[in-house]
C-alpha positions as CSV (number, residue, x, y, z in Angstrom):
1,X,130.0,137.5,130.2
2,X,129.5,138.3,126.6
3,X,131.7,139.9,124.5
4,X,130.4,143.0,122.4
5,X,129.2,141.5,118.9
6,X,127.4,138.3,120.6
7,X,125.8,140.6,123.7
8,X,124.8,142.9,121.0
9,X,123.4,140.2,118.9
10,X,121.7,139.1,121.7
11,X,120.3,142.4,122.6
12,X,118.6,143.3,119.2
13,X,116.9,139.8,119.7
14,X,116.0,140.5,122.9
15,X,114.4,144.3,122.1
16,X,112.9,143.2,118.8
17,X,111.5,139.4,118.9
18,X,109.4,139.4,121.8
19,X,107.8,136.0,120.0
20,X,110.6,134.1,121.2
21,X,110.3,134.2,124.7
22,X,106.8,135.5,125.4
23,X,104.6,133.4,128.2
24,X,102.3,131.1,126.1
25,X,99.5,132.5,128.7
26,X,100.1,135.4,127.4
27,X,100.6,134.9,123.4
28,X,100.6,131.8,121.9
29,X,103.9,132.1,119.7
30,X,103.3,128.8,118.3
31,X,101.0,129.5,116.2
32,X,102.6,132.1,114.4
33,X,104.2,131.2,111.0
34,X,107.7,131.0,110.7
35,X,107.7,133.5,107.6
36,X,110.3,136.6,108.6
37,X,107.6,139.3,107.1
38,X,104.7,137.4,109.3
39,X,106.6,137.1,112.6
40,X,108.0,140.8,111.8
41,X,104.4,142.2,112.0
42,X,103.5,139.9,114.9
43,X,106.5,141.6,116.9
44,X,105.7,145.1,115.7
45,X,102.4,144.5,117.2
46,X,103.5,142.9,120.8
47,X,105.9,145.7,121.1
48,X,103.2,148.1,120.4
49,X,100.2,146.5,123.0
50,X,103.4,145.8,125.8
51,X,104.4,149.3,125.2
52,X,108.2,148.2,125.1
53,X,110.6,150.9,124.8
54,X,113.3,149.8,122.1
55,X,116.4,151.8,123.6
56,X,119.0,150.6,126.3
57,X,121.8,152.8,127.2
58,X,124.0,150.2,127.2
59,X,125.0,146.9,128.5
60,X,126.7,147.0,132.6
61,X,127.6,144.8,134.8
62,X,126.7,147.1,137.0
63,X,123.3,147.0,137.0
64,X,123.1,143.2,135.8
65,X,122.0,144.5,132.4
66,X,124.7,142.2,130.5
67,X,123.7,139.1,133.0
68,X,120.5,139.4,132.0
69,X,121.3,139.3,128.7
70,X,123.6,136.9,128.5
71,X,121.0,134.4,130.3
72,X,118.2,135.7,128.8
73,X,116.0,132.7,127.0
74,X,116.8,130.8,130.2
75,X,115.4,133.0,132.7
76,X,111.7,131.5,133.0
77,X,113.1,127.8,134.2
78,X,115.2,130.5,136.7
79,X,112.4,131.9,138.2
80,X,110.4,128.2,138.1
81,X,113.6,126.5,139.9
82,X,113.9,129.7,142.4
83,X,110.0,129.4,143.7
84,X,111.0,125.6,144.0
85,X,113.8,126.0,146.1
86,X,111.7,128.8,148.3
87,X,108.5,126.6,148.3
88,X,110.6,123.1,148.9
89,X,109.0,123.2,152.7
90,X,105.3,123.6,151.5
91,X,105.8,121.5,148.6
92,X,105.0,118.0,150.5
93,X,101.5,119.6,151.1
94,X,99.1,117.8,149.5
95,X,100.7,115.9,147.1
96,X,102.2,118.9,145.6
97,X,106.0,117.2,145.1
98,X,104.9,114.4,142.9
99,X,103.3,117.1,140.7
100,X,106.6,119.1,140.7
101,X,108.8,118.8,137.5
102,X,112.3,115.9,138.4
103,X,114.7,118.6,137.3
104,X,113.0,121.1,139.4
105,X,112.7,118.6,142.3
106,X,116.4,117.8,142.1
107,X,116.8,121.7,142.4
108,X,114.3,122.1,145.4
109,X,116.2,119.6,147.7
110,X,119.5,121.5,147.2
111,X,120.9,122.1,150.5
112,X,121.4,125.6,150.9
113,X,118.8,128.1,153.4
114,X,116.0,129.2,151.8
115,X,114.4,132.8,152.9
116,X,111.3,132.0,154.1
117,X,108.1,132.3,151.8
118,X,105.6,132.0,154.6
119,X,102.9,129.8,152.7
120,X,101.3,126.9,155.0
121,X,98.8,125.8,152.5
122,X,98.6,123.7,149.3
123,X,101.0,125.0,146.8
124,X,99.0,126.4,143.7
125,X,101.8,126.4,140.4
126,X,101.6,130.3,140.8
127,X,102.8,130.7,144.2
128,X,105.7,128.8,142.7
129,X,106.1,131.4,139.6
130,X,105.5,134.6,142.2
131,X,107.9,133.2,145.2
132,X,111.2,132.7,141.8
133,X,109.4,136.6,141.0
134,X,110.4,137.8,144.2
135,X,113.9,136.0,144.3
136,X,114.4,137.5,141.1
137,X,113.5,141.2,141.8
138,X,116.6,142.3,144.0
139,X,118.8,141.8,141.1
140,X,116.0,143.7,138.6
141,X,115.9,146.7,140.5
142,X,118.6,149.0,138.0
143,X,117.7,146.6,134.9
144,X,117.1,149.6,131.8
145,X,113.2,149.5,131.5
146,X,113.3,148.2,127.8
147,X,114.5,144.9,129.7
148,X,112.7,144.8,132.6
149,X,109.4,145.1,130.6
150,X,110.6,142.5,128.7
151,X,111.5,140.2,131.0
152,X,108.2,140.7,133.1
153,X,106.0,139.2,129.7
154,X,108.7,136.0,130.1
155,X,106.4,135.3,133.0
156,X,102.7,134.8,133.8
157,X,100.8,138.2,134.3
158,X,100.5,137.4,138.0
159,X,104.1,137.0,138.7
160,X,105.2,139.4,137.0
161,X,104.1,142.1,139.0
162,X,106.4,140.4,141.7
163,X,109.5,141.7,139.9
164,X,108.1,145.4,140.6
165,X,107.0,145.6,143.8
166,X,107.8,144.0,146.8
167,X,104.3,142.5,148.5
168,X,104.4,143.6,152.3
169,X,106.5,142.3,154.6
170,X,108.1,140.3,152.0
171,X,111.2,141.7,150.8
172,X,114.0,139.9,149.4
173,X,117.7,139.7,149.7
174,X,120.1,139.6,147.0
175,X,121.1,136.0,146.8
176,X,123.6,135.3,144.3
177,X,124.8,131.9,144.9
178,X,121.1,130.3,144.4
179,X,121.1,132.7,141.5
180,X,124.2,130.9,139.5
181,X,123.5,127.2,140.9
182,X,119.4,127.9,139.2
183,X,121.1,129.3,135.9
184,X,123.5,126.2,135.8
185,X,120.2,124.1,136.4
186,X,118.5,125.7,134.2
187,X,121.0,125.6,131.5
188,X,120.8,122.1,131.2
189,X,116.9,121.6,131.4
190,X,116.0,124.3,129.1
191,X,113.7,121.4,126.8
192,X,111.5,120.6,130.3
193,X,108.8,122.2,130.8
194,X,108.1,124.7,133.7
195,X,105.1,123.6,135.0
196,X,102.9,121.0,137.0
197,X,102.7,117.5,135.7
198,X,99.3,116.0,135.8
């Protein structure tokens, strides 16, 4: 866990440079300028069109606030290697596989049960960002709403909305060993990119 000064260093990042982690579907960060007074404004205005509250009462491990936070910028490859390990059945379908990212391959065929996601179809690269959504959400559910909001622009628009509600008859258990082992993964494959290879 972080200590105070680096979690709050974090946090302030976190509240007040959305440009660093936004979903490039979303914003293309990229093509902002790297001048402070440009990329200031450019926040200022992505806080204002998300509508992202700036306060959080404080960092708990309680409700996974300070987790969060202290895996923060690695959270989108979490979600991407979650869906992966929950799709790994489906994946085979089509071809899918040999479109699937190596690292997140290597995390797919880890050995551990997988709840079920109940798609019998081609895999679509959504499914895969929704089904890591969903494995997500159970540890989201007391995240301070200045982070949660946050963390929902980290993903595509349609995911996102997985980390808020639970579609029917798919609710998810908290499942913290996946959790750490996709983090770890993650971790080390933060420079590959999370998403289909043509």
């Amino acid at each position: 866990m972080c200590d105070n000064a680096s979690g709050t260093v974090r946090l302030q990042r976190i509240l007040f440079d959305p440009l660093a982690y936004i979903h490039p579907s979303r914003f293309d960060a990229e093509r902002v300028p790297e001048e402070a007074g440009i990329r200031s404004a450019v926040n200022d205005v992505l806080i204002e069109m998300y509508r992202l509250p700036c306060q959080v009462p404080g960092l708990s491990r309680q409700d996974w606030s300070e987790w969060f936070v202290d895996h923060w910028f690695a959270l989108p490859h979490v979600v991407f290697l979650l869906g992966c390990h929950a799709l790994r059945d489906a994946l085979p379908l089509g071809g899918v596989w040999r479109k699937v990212p190596g690292f997140a391959r290597h995390f797919a065929a880890i050995p551990l049960p997988a709840q079920p996601a109940g798609i019998r179809r081609t895999v679509r690269e959504m499914d895969i960002w929704r089904q890591g959504a969903l494995r997500l959400r159970p540890f989201c559910r007391l995240l301070p709403e200045a982070l949660l909001q946050r963390l929902m622009i980290m993903l595509p628009e349609e995911a996102a909305e997985f980390l808020h509600s639970d579609p029917e008859g798919t609710r998810q258990s908290r499942d913290p060993v996946i959790l750490t082992l996709a983090v770890q993964h993650a971790t080390r494959n933060l420079y590959q990119p999370c998403r289909f290879r043509d």
